[in-house]
N, C-alpha and C positions, 0 to 999 in steps of 0.2 A: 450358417453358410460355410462354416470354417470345417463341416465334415461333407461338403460338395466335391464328387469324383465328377469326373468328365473323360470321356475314355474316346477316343477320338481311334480311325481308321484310315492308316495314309494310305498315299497314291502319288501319281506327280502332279497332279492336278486338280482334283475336288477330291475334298478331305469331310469324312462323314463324324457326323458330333453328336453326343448320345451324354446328356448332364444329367447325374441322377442325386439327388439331395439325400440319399438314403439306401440304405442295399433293399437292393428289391426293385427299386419304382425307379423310374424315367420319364424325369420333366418337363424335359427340350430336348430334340432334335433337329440338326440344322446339317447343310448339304453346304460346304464353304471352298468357293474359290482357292488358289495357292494366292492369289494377292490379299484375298480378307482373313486369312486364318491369323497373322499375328496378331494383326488387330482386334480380334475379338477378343483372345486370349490377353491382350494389355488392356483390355476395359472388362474383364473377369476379377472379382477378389481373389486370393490365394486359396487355391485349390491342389486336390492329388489327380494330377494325368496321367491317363493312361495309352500307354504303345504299345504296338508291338514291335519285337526287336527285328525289324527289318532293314532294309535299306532306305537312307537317310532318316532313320533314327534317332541316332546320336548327334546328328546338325540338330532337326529340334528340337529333340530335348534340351540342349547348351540354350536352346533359343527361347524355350519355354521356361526354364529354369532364371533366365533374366528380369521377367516380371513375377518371381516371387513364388512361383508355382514350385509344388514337391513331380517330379517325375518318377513314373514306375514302367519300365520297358517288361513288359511280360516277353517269354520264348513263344513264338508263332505254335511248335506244334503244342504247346500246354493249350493255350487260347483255340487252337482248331477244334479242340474235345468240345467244348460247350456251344460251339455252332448248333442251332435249331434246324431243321430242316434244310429247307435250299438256303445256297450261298449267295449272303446280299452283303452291300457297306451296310445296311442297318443292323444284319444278322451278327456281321462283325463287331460292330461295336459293343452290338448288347453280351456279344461273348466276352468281353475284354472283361464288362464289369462284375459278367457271375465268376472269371478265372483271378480275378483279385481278390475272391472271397475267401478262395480257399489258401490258406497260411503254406501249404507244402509248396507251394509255385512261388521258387526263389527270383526276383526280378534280375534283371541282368542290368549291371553297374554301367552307367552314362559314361561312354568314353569321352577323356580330353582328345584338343585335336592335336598335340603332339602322341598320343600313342595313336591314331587314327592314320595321321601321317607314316609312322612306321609301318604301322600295319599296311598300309597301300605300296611303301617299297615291297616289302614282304611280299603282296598279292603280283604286282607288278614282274619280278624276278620271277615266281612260279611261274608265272605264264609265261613270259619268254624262254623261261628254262623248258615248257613241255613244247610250245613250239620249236624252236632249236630242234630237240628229240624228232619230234617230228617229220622236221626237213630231212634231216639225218637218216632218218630209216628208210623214208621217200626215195630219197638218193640210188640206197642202199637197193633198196627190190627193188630199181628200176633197171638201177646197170644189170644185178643180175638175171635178167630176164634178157640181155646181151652176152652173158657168157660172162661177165665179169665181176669177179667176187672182193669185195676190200675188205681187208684186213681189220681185225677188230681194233674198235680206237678211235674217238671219234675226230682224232686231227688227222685220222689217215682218208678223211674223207674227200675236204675240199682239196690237200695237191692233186687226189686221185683224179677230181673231177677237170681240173687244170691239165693232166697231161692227157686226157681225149682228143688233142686234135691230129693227134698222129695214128691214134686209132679206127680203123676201118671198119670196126663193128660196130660202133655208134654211128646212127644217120647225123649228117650236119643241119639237121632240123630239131633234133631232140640237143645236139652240143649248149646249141644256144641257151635253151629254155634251164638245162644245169647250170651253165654258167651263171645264170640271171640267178639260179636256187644258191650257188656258192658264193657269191655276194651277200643273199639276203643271211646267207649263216652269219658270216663274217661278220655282218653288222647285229645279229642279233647278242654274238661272243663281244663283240665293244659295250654292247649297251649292259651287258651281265658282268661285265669286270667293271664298269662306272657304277652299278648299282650296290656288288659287291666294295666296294673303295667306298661308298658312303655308308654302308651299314656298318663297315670296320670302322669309320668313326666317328658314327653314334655310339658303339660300343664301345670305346676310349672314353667318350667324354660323359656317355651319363653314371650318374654313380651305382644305381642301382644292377645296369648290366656287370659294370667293371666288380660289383661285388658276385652277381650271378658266376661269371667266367673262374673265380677261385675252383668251382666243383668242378670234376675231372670229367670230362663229355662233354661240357658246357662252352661252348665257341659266341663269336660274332654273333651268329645268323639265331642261334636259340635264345640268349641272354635278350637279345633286343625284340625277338618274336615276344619274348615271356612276357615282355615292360609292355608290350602294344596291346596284349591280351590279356592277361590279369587284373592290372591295376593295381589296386589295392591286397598284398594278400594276409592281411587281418581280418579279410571276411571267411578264412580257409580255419576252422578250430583245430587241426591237424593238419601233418603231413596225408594221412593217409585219404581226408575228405578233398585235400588236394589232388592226390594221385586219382581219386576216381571222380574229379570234375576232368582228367586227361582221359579217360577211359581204360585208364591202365590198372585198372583193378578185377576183380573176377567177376563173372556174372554171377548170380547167385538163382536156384530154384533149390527150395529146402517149400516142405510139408511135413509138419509134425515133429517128429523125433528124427525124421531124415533128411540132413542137409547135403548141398550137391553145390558145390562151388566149380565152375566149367572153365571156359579160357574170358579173357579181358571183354568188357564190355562195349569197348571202344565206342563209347559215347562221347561227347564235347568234342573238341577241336582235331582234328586227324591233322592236322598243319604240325598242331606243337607235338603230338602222338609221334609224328614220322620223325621230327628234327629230334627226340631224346632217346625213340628207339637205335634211331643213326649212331646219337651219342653213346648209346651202351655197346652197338658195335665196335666203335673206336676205341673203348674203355676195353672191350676183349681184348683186340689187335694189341694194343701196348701191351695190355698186361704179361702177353708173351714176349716181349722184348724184353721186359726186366728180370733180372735176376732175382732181386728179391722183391716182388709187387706189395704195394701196400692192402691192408685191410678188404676195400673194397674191391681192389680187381682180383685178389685171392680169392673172396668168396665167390666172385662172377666164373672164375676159371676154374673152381669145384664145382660149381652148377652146371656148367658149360659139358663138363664129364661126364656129369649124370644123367643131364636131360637135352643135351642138344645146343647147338649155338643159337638158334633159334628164340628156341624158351628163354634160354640164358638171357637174349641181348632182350628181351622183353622188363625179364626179371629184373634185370641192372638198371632198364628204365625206369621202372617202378620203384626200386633205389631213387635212381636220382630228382627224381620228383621231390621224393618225400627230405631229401638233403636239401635240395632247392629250397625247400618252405621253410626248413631249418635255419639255411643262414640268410631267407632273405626276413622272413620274418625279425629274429635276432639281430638281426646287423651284422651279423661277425664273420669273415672269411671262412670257407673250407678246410681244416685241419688236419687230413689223414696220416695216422702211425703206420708205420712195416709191422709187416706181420714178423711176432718171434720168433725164434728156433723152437 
């Protein structure tokens, strides 16, 4: 019984169960309520469960992990391959147990709920950040389709929208409905400076950010994204298996004697992809303020000559990933020398 998988199929409310005492064969399947699922599982012996990494996930996993269970979150699209025919919760589950078979399907690490919690600031800030955008540009095409152009900027938006009432080209039917859009801004920018003010002081106080931020690109908003999505990074045997769980490494088609390495793969997270691409930007930008730049923003600002600032701030990403696993692995702050004469 002590090699019983159970590879289970959520939902938000009936949860399909597929127990197989053995690879291959399947002994029980049950169709479980969201109120009888714990309960089965705390009058189960200690078994390996199987999920997929979906939404509420990591709640049971924490949950199933309490009675003694080993949990394995497989990636949904690895688990979608071994789908048999049509799509059923039975089909699913029996996918889960033939994608546990095979050893190249890395499972994805049980988040705690403090990196959970970060990561939901994180989710939460995007999305007010694209709505924000949003209203903004609304704004934007609308007046101008009155004649009236605002200046780029986005605080040039809402005075703009405030001093219409003295304007004769807007109907006093549309004034209203902007007015009501420049409030909902306003409150969207309170809600992004409170959220910002809390992520700058999770990154004060946990240690492992406050060591991330030594590396030069490395701010608030990445150091504490990193902690919510990584976890552990002793599961990374390099820097470089880390840069291409970022996507930040080349694609690769080679046949034979011909190999063909193209642009980034941009596989895994585009969240931490975009905050360390930003970061290699920033690492450019300075590195033209100094007189004399150290090590690493020298070679980003001869790459930058060569191939574009583009490539460049890619390239610098790639960098700093692989610095990232350096000192966070290590323990030890970021260290960079001046380049000599």
């Amino acid at each position: 019984m002590e090699s019983t998988t159970i590879a289970v199929d959520l939902a938000k409310s009936v949860f399909q169960i597929a127990v197989s005492p053995q690879p291959g064969q399947v002994r029980l399947e049950r169709r479980l309520t969201r109120d009888r699922f714990l309960p089965f599982f705390a009058q189960q012996p200690p078994a390996t469960v199987l999920l997929e990494a979906c939404g509420s996930a990591h709640h049971w996993a924490r949950e199933l992990q309490r009675f003694g269970h080993e949990v394995r979150l497989l990636p949904a699209h690895d688990v979608h391959r071994y789908v048999r025919r049509n799509k059923t919760d039975r089909g699913d589950a029996k996918a889960l147990l033939e994608a546990a078979r095979n050893d190249e399907i890395r499972p994805v690490p049980v988040k705690s709920v403090d990196q959970q919690t970060i990561a939901s600031l994180h989710r939460l800030r995007t999305t007010w950040l694209a709505t924000r955008t949003s209203r903004l540009n609304t704004v934007r095409g609308l007046l101008r389709e009155f004649g009236i152009v605002i200046p780029v900027g986005a605080q040039h938006v809402v005075p703009m929208v405030h001093a219409l009432g003295d304007d004769a080209r807007v109907p006093p039917l549309l004034q209203s409905v902007l007015a009501a859009t420049a409030t909902e801004i306003r409150a969207l920018d309170a809600q992004l400076d409170a959220v910002d003010q809390q992520i700058a002081q999770l990154a004060r106080a946990h240690p492992t950010a406050v060591l991330l931020q030594s590396v030069p690109g490395i701010g608030a908003l990445t150091a504490t994204a990193l902690v919510a999505a990584v976890g552990d990074i002793h599961r990374f045997p390099s820097g470089r298996h880390f840069a291409s769980f970022l996507g930040l490494t080349a694609k690769e088609a080679s046949s034979g004697e011909q190999r063909h390495l193209g642009a980034i793969s941009k596989r895994g997270d585009g969240y931490l992809r975009m905050l360390l691409i930003h970061g290699g930007r920033s690492l450019l930008w300075s590195a033209k303020q100094r007189r004399r730049p150290d090590a690493l923003r020298a070679w980003g600002l001869r790459l930058e000559q060569r191939r574009g600032h583009n490539v460049a701030a890619v390239a610098v990403a790639n960098k700093l990933a692989r610095i990232v696993w350096a000192v966070w692995r290590h323990g030890t702050p970021y260290r960079g020398g001046a380049v000599p004469d």
